[in-house]
Structures are given as structure tokens and as C-alpha cells.
Phi, psi and omega in degrees: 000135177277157203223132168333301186290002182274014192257128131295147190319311187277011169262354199252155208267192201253006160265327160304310174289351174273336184284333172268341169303273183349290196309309178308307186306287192319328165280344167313298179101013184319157168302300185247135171235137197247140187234159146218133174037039193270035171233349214292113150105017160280152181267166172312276183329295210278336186283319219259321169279300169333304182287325084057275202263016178255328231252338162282316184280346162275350175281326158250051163230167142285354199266131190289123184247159169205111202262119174248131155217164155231026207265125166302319181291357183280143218224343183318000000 
């Protein structure tokens, strides 16, 4: 299995950099995580994990989300 760090940035899709965005903010630990369109131009799978791994990494924080889409599928 490839593993993120085995990428450079500009090798990488444009769901993966948002799935290593997410991991940076999220390790951070903020009170509040603010998303506007953090899903806008994702395929179905990489939207399914990101929601996947944000919705795991908010279950053990404190941290508060508060999300703007207009995107329907979101399930968070």
C-alpha cells in the first residue's frame, strides 16, 4: 500500500491533498474547525473518506465543526 509520505505534493490528487489538509488541521486539536466547500470538486470515494476521517477524528476532540456546502451528499 502507498503511503502519503511516499509522494511529493505535486504528485499527489487533489483528494489526497485535501485528506493530508484535514490530517494537519486535525492534529492541531482547535476548539473550532471552520470547512466552506472543503468537499467542492472531490469524486464520490475521496468525499466518502474525508467524511470517514473527519467525522472519526471529531469523535475523539473537543473540537467543534461548523461546515458551509451546498453539496447534498454530505452526511457529516
Amino acid at each position: 500500500m502507498l503511503k502519503l509520505k511516499d509522494f511529493y505534493p505535486h504528485q499527489l490528487s487533489g483528494g489526497r491533498k485535501r485528506l493530508l489538509m484535514f490530517a494537519m488541521v486535525l492534529v492541531r486539536e482547535s476548539k473550532i474547525l471552520l470547512l466552506d466547500e472543503s468537499f467542492y470538486n472531490i469524486d464520490d470515494a475521496h468525499r466518502e473518506s474525508l467524511e470517514f476521517f473527519i467525522k472519526f477524528s471529531l469523535s475523539n476532540s473537543n473540537t467543534t465543526l461548523v461546515m458551509a456546502t451546498h453539496d447534498k451528499k454530505i452526511l457529516l
